[in-house]
gemmi code that builds the backbone of each chain (N, CA, C; Angstrom):
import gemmi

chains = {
    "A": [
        ("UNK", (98.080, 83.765, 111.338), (98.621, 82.750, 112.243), (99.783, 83.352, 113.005)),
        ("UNK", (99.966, 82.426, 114.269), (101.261, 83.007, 114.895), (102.561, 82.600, 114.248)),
        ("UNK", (103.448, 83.275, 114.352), (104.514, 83.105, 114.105), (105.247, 82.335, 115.004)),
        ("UNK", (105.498, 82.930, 116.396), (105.998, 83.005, 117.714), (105.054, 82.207, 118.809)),
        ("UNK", (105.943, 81.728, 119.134), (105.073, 80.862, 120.669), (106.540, 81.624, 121.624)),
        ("UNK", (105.349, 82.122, 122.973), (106.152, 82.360, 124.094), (105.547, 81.013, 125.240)),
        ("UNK", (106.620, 80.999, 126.069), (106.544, 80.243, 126.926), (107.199, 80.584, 128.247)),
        ("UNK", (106.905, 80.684, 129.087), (105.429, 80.138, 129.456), (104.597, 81.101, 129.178)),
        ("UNK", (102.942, 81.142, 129.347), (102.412, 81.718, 129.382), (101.881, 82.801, 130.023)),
        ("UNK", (101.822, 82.180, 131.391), (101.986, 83.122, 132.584), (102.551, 82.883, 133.342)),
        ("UNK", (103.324, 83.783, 134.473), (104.712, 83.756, 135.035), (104.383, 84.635, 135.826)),
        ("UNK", (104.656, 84.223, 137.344), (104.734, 85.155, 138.426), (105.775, 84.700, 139.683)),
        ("UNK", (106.218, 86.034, 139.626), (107.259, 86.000, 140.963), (107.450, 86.866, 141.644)),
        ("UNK", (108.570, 86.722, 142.410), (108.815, 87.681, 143.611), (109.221, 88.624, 143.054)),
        ("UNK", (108.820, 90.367, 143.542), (110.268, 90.987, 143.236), (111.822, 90.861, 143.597)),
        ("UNK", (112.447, 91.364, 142.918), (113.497, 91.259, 142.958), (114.591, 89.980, 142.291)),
        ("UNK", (113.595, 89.122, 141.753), (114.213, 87.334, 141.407), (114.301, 88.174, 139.963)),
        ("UNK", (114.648, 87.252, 139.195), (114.847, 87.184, 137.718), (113.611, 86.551, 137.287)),
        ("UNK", (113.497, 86.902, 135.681), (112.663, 86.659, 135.078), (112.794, 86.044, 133.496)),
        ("UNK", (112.260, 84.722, 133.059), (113.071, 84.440, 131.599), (111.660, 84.334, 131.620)),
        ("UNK", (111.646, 84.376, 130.238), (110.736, 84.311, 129.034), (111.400, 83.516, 127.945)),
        ("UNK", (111.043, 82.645, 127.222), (111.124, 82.295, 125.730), (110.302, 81.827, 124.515)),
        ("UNK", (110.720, 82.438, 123.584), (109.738, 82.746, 122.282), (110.095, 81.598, 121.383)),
        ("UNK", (109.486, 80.788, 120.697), (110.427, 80.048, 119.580), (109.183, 80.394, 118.157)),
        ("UNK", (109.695, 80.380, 117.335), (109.692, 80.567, 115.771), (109.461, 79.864, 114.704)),
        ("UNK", (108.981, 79.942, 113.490), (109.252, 78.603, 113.070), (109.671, 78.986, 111.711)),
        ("UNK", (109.628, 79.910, 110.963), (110.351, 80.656, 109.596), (111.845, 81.247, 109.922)),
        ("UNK", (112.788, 81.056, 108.895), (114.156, 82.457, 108.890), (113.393, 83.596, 109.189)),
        ("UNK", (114.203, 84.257, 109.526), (113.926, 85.758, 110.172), (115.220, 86.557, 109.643)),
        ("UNK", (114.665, 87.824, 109.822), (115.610, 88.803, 109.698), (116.146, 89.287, 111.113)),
        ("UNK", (115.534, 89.678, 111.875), (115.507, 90.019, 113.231), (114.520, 89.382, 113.944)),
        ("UNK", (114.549, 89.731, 115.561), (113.598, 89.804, 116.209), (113.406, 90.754, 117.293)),
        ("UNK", (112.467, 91.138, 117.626), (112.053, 91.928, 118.776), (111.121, 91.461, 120.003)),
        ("UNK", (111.198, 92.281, 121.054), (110.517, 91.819, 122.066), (109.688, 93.326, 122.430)),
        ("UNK", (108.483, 92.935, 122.864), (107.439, 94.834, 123.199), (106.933, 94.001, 124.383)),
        ("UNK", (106.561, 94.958, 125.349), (105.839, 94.879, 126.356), (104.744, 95.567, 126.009)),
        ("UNK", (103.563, 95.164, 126.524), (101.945, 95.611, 126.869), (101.741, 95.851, 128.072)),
        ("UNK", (101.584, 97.015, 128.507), (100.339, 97.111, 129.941), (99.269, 96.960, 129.476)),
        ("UNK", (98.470, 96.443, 130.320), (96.995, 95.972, 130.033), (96.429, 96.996, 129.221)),
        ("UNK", (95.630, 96.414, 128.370), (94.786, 97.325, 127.356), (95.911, 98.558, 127.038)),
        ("UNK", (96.831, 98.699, 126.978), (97.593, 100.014, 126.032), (98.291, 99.450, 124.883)),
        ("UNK", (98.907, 100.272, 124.329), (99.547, 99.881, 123.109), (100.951, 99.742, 123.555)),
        ("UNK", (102.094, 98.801, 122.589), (102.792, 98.070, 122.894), (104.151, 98.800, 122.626)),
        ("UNK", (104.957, 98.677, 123.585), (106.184, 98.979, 123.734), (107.620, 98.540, 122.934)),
        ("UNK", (107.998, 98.918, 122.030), (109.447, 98.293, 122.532), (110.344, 98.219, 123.286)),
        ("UNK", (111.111, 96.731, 123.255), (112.294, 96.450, 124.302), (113.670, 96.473, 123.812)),
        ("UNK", (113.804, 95.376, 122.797), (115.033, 95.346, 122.490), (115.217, 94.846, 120.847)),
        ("UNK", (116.058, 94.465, 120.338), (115.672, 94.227, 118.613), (117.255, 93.200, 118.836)),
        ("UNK", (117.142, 92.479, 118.092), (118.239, 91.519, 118.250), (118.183, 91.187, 116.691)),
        ("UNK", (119.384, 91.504, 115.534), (119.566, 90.673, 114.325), (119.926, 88.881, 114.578)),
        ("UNK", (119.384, 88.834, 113.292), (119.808, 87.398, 113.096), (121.187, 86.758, 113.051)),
        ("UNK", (121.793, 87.871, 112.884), (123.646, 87.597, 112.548), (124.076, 87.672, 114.863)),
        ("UNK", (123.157, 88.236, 115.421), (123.243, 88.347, 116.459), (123.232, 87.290, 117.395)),
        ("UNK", (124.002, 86.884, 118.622), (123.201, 85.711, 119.456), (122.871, 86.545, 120.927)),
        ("UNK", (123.630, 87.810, 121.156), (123.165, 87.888, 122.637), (123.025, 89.715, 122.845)),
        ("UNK", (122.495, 90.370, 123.531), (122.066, 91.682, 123.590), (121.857, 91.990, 124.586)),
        ("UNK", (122.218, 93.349, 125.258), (121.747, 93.815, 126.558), (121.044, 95.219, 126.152)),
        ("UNK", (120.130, 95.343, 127.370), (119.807, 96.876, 127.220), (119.153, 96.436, 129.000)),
        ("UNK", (119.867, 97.606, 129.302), (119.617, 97.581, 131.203), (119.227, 96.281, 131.853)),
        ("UNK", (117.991, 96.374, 132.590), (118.044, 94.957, 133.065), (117.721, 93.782, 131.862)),
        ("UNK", (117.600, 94.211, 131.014), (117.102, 93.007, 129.946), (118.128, 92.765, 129.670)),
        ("UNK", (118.314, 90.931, 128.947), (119.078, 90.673, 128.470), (118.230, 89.254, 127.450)),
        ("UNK", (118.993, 89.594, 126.147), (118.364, 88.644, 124.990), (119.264, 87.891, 124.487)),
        ("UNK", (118.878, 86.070, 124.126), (119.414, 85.529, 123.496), (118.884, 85.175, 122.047)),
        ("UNK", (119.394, 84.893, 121.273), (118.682, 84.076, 120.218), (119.792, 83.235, 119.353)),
        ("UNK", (119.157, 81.704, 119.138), (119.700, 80.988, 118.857), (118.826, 80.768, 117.443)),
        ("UNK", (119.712, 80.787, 116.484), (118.668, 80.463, 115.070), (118.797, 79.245, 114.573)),
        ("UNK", (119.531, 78.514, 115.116), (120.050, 76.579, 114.687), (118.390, 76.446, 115.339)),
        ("UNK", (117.935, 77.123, 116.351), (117.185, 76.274, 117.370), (115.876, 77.043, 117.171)),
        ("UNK", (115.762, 78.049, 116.377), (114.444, 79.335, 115.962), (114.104, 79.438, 117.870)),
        ("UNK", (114.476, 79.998, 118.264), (114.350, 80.001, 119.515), (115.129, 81.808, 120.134)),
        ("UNK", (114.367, 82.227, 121.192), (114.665, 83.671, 121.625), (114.606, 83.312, 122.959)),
        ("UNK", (115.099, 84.137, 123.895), (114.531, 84.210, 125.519), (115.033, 85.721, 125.970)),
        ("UNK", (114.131, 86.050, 127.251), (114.105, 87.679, 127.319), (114.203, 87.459, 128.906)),
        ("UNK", (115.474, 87.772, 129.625), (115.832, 87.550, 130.887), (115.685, 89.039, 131.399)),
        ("UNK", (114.902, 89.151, 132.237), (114.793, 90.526, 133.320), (115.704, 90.255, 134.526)),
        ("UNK", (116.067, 91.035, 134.663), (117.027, 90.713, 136.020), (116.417, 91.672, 137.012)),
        ("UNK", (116.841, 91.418, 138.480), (116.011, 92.131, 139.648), (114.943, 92.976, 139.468)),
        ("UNK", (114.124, 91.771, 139.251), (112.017, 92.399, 138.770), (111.755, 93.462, 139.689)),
        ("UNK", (110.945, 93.894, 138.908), (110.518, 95.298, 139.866), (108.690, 95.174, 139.767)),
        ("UNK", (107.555, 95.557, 140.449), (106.295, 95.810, 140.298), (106.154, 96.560, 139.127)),
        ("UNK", (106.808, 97.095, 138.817), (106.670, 97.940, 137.256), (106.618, 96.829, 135.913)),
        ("UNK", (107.314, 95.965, 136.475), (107.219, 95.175, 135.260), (106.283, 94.126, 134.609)),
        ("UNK", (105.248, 94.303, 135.529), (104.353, 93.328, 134.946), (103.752, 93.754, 134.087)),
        ("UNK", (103.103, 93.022, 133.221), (102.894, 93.690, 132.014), (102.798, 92.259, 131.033)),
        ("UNK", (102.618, 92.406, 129.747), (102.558, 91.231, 128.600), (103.934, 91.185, 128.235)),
        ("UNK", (104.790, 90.381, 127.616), (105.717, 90.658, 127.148), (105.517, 89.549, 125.461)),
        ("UNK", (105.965, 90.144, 124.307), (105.765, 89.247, 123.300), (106.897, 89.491, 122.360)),
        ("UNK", (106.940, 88.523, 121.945), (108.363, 88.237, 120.887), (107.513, 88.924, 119.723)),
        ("UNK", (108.173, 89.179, 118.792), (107.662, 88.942, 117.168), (109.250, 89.437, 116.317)),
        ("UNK", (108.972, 88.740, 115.284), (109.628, 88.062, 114.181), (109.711, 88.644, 113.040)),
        ("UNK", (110.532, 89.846, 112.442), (110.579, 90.379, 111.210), (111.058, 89.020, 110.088)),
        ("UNK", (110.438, 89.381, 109.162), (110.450, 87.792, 107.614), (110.806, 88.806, 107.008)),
        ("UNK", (111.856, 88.391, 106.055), (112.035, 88.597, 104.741), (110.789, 87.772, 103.675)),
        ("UNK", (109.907, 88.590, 103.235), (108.881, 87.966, 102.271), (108.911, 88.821, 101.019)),
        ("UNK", (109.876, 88.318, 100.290), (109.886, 88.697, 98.556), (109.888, 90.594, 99.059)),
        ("UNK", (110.850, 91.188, 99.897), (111.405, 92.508, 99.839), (110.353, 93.185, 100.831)),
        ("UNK", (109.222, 92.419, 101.653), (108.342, 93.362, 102.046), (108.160, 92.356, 103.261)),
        ("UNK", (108.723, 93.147, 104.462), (108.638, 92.472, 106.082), (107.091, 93.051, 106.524)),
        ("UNK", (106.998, 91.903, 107.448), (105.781, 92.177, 108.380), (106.531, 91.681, 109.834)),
        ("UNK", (105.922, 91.967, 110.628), (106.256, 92.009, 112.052), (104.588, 90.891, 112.975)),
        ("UNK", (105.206, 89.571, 112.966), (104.486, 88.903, 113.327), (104.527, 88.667, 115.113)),
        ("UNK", (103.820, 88.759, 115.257), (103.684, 88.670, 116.897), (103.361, 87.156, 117.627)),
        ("UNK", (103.665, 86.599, 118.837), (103.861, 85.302, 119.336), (102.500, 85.837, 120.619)),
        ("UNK", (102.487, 84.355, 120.888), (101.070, 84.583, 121.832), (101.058, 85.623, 123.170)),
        ("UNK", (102.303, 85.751, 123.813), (102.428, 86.905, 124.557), (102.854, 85.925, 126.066)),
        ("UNK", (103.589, 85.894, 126.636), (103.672, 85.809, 128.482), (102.916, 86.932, 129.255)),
        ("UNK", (102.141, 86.918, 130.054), (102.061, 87.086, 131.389), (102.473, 87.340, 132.417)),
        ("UNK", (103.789, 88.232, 132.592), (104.267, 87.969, 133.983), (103.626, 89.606, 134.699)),
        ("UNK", (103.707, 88.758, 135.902), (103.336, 89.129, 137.147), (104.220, 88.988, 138.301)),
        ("UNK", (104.843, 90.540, 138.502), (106.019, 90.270, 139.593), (104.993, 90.992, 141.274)),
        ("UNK", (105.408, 89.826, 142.562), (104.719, 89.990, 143.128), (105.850, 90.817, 144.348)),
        ("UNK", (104.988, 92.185, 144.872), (105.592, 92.816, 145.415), (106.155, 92.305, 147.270)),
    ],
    "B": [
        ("UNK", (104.896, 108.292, 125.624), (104.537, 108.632, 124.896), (104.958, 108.526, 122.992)),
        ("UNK", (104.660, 107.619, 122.207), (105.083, 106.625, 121.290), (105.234, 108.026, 120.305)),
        ("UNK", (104.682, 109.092, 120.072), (104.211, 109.665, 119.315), (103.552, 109.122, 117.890)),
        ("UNK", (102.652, 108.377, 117.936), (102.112, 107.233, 117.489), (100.292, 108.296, 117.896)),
        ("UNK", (99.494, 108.382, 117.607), (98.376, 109.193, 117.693), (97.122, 108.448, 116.982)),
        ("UNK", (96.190, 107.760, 117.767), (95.265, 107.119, 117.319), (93.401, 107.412, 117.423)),
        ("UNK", (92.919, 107.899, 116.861), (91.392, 108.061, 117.273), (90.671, 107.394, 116.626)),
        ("UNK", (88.689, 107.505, 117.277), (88.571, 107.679, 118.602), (89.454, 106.314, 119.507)),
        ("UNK", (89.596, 106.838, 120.980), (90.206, 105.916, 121.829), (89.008, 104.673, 121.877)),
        ("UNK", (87.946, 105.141, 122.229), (86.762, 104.168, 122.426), (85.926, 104.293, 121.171)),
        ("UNK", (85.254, 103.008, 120.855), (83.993, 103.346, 119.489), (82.951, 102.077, 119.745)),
        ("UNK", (82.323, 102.493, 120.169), (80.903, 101.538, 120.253), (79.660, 101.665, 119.552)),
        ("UNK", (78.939, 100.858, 118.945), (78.330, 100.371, 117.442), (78.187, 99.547, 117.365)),
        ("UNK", (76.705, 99.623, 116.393), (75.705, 98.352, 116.183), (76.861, 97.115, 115.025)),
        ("UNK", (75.926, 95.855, 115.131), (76.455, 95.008, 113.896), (75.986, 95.263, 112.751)),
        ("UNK", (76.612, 95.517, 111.682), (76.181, 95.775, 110.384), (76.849, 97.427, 110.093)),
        ("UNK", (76.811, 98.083, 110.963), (77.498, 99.304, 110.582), (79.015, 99.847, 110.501)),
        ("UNK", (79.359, 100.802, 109.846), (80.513, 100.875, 108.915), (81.791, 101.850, 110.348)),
        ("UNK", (82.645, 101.684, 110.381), (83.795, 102.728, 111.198), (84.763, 103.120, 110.676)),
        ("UNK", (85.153, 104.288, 110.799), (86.408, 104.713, 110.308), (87.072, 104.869, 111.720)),
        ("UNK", (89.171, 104.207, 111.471), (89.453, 104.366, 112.937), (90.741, 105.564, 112.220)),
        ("UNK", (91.301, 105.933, 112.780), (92.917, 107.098, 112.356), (94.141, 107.016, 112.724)),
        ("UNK", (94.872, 106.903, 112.317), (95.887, 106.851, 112.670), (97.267, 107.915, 112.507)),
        ("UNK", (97.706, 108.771, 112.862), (98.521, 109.890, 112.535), (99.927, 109.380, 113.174)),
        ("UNK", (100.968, 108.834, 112.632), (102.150, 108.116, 112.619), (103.503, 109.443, 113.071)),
        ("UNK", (104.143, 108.995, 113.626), (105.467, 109.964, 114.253), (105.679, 110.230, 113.308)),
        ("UNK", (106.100, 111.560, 113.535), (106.694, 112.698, 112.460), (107.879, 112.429, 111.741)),
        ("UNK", (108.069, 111.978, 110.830), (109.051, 111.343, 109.738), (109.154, 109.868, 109.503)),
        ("UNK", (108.156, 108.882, 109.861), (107.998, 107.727, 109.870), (106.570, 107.525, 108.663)),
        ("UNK", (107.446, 106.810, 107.318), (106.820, 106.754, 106.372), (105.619, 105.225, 106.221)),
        ("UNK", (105.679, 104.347, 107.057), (105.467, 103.002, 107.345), (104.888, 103.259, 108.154)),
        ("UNK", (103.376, 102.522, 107.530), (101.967, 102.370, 108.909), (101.541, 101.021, 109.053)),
        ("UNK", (101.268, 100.940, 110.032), (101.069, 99.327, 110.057), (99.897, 99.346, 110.818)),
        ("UNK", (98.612, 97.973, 111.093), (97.249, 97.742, 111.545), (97.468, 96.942, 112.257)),
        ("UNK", (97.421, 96.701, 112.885), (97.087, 95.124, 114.119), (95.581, 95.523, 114.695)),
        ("UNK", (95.295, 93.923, 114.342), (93.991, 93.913, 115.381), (94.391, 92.650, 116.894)),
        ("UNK", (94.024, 93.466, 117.886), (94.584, 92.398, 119.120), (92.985, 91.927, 119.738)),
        ("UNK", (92.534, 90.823, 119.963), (91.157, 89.876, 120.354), (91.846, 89.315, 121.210)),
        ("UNK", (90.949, 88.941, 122.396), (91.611, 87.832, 123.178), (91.372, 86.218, 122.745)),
        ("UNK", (90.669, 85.836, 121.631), (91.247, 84.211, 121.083), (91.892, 84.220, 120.099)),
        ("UNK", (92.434, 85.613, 119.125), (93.444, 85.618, 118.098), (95.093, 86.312, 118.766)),
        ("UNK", (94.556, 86.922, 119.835), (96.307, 87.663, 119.953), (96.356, 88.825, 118.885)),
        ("UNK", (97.499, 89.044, 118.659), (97.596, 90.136, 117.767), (97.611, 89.868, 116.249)),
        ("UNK", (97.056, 89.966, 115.555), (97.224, 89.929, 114.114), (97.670, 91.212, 113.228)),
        ("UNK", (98.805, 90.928, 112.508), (98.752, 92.093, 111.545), (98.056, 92.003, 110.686)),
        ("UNK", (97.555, 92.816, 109.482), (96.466, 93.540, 108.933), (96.732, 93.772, 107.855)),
        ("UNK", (97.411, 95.228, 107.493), (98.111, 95.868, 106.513), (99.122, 97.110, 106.715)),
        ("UNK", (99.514, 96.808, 105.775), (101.082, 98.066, 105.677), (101.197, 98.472, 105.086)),
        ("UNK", (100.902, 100.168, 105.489), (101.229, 101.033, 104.125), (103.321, 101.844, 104.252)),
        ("UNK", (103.109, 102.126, 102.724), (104.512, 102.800, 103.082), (104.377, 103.713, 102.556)),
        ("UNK", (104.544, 105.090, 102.171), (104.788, 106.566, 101.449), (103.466, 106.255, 100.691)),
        ("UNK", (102.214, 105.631, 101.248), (101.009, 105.634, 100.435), (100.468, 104.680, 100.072)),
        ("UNK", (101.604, 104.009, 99.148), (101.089, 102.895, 98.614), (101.002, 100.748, 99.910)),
        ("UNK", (100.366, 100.345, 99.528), (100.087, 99.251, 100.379), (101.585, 98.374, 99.974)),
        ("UNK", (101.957, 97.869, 100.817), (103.179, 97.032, 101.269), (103.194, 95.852, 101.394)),
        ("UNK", (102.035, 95.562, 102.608), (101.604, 93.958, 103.101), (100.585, 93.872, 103.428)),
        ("UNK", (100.026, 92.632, 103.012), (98.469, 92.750, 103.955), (98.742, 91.072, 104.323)),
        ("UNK", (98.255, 90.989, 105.668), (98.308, 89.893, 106.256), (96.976, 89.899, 106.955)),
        ("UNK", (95.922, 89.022, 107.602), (94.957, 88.178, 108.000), (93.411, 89.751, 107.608)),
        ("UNK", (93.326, 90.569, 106.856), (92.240, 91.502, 106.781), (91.636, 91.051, 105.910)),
        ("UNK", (90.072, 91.213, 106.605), (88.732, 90.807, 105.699), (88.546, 91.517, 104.371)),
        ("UNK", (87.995, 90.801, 104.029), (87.532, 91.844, 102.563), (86.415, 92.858, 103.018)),
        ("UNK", (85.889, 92.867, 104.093), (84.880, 94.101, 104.354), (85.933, 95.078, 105.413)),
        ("UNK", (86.875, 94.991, 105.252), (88.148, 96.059, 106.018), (88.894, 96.600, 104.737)),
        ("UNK", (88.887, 98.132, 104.983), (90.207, 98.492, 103.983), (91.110, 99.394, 105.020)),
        ("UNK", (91.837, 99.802, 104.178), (92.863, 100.672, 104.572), (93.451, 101.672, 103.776)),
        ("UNK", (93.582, 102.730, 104.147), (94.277, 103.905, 102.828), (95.284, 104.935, 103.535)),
        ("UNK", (96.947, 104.912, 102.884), (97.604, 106.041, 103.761), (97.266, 107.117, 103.027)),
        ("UNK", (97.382, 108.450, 103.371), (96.926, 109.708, 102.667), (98.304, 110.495, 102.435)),
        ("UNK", (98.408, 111.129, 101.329), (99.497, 112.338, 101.350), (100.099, 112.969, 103.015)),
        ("UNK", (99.537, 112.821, 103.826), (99.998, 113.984, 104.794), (100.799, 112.366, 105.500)),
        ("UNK", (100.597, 111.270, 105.347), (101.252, 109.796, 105.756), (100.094, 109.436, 106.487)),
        ("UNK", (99.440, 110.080, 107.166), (98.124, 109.671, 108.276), (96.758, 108.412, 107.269)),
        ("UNK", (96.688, 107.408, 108.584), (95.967, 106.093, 107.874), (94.831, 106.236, 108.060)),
        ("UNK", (94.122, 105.065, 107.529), (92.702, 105.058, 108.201), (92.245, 103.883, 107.759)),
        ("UNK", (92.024, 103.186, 109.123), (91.147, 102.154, 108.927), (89.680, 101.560, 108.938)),
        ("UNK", (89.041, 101.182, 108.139), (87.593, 101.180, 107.202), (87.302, 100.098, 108.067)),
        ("UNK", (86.186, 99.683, 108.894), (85.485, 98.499, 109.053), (83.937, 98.553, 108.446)),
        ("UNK", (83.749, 97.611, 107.857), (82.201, 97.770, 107.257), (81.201, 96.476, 107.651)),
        ("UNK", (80.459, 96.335, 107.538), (79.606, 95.626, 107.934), (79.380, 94.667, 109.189)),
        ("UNK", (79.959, 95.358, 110.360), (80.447, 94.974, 111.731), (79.870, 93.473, 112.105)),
        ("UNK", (80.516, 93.045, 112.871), (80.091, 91.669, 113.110), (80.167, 91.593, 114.548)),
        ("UNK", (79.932, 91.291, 115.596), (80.042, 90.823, 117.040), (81.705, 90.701, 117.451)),
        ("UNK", (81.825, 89.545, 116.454), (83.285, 89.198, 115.753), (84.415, 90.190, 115.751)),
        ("UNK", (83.987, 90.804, 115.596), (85.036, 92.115, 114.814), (85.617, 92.846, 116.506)),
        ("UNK", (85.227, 92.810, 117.368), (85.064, 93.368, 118.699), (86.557, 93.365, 118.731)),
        ("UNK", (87.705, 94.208, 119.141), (88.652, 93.945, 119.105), (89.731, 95.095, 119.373)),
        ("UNK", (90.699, 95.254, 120.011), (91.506, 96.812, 120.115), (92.072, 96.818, 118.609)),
        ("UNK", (92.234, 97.547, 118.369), (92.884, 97.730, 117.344), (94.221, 99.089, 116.879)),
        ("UNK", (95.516, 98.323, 117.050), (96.320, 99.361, 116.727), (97.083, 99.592, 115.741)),
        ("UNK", (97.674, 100.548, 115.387), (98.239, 101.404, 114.409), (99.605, 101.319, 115.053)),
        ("UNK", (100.681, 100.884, 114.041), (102.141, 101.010, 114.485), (102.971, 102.141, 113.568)),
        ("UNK", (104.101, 102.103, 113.783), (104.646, 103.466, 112.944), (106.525, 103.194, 112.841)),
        ("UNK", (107.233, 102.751, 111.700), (108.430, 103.167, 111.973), (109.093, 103.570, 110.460)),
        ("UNK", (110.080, 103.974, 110.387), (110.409, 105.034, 109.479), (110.902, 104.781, 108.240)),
        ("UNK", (110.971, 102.529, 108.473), (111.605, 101.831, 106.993), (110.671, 101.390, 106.710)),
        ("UNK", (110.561, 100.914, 105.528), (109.163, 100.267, 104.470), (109.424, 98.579, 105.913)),
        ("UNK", (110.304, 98.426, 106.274), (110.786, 96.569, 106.466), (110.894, 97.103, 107.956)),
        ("UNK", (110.987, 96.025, 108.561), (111.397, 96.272, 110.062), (112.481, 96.127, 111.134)),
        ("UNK", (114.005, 96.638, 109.989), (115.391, 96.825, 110.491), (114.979, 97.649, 112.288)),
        ("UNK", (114.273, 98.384, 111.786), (113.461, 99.669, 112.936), (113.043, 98.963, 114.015)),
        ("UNK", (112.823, 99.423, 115.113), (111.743, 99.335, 115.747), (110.234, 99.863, 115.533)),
        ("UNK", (109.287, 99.738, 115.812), (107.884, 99.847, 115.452), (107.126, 100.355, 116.610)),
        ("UNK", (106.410, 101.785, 116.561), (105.964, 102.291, 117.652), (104.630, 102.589, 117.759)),
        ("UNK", (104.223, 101.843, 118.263), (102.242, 101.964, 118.596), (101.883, 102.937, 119.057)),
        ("UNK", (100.875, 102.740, 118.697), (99.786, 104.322, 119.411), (98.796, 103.455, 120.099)),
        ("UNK", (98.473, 103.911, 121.302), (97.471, 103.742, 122.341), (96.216, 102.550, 122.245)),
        ("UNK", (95.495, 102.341, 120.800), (95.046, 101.448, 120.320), (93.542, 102.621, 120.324)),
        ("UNK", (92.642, 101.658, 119.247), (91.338, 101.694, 119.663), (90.718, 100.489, 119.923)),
        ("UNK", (89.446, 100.856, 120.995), (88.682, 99.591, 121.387), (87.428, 99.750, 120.974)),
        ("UNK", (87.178, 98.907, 119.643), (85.988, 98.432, 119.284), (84.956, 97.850, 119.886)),
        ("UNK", (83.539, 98.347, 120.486), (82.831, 97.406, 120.424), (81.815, 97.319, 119.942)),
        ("UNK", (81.738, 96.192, 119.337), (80.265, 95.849, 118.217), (78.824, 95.071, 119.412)),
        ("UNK", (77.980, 95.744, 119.392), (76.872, 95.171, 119.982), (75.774, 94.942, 119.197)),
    ],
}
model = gemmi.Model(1)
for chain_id, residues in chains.items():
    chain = gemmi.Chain(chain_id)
    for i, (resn, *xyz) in enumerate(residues, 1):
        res = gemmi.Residue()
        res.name, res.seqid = resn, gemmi.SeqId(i, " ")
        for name, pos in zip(("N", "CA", "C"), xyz):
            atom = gemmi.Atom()
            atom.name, atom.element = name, gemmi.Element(name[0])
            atom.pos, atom.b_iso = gemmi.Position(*pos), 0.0
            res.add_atom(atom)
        chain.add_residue(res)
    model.add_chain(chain)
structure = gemmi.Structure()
structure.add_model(model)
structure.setup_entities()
């Protein structure tokens, strides 16, 4: 089962606008992460955010996560055509000493040149 | 480039017959992990090995195994193929048994069962 719901699903815009994404959760977590997919390849990481954490940068990305609310969001700032791609949350668990890395249904975005 | 190393890239095959897929994990990363990605399941994890021994297994059939080997390199068993089963399937890699880490995929393979 999923762990993670992203929302929206699919998302398209202009270049150059911003871009949010948000993931919500429904177990404690230890962390979370966000990977990008290009079509049919294998998946990237973006950024890793702890649970003791609420906000994170790494270049144009920027991550929140609120754990009162099991809730994440993954803000791109000035989109580029490079960035389209899948983007998906997933959710490290503490389960009795042995994490798995559960993955959320994935967004869609599509930045239009 | 993940250094994450997965074969074959493509594998196409009848229903009912058996596959072995590979997985050869970045060089000092003791933790292998399976996802199978379908387009009406999304990604599912599978199983997790760590220095050999199995870790986690989450949504894998009983006609799927998995085994890490001494050298850390995986391999994943499909047996008795189903239509069903059609699916990329990747191999992740990071260097803690847990996932303090980030987790680095290899390219995937794409199953198809006909």
């Amino acid at each position: 089962s999923q762990q993670g719901e992203e929302d929206p699903q699919a998302l398209s815009i202009q270049e150059g606008e911003n871009a949010t994404m948000n993931c919500s959760y429904k177990t404690s977590i230890n962390n979370l992460q966000w990977y990008r997919q290009n079509s049919g390849r294998g998946l990237v990481h973006l950024i890793l955010i702890r649970s003791n954490e609420r906000e994170k940068h790494s270049g144009r990305l920027r991550v929140t996560l609120d754990t009162s609310k099991k809730s994440s969001s993954l803000l791109i700032t000035a989109s580029r055509a490079a960035d389209t791609a899948s983007y998906f949350c997933a959710t490290a668990n503490d389960n009795s000493g042995n994490e798995k890395l559960t993955f959320g249904t994935g967004t869609r975005l599509t930045i239009i040149p | 480039d993940s250094g994450v190393t997965q074969t074959p890239k493509h594998l196409i095959t009848a229903t009912g017959q058996r596959v072995t897929l590979r997985c050869s994990p970045r060089s000092g990363d003791l933790s292998v992990y399976w996802y199978q990605q379908s387009l009406d399941q999304g990604l599912q994890f599978l199983i997790q090995y760590y220095n050999g021994e199995e870790r986690a297994k989450g949504n894998i059939l009983e006609r799927f195994s998995a085994q890490q080997f001494p050298d850390l390199h995986s391999e994943l068993n499909l047996s008795s193929l189903e239509l069903g089963d059609s699916a990329l399937y990747f191999c992740a890699s990071s260097v803690e048994v847990g996932y303090s880490a980030e987790a680095f995929f290899g390219q995937g393979t794409r199953l198809t069962v006909v």
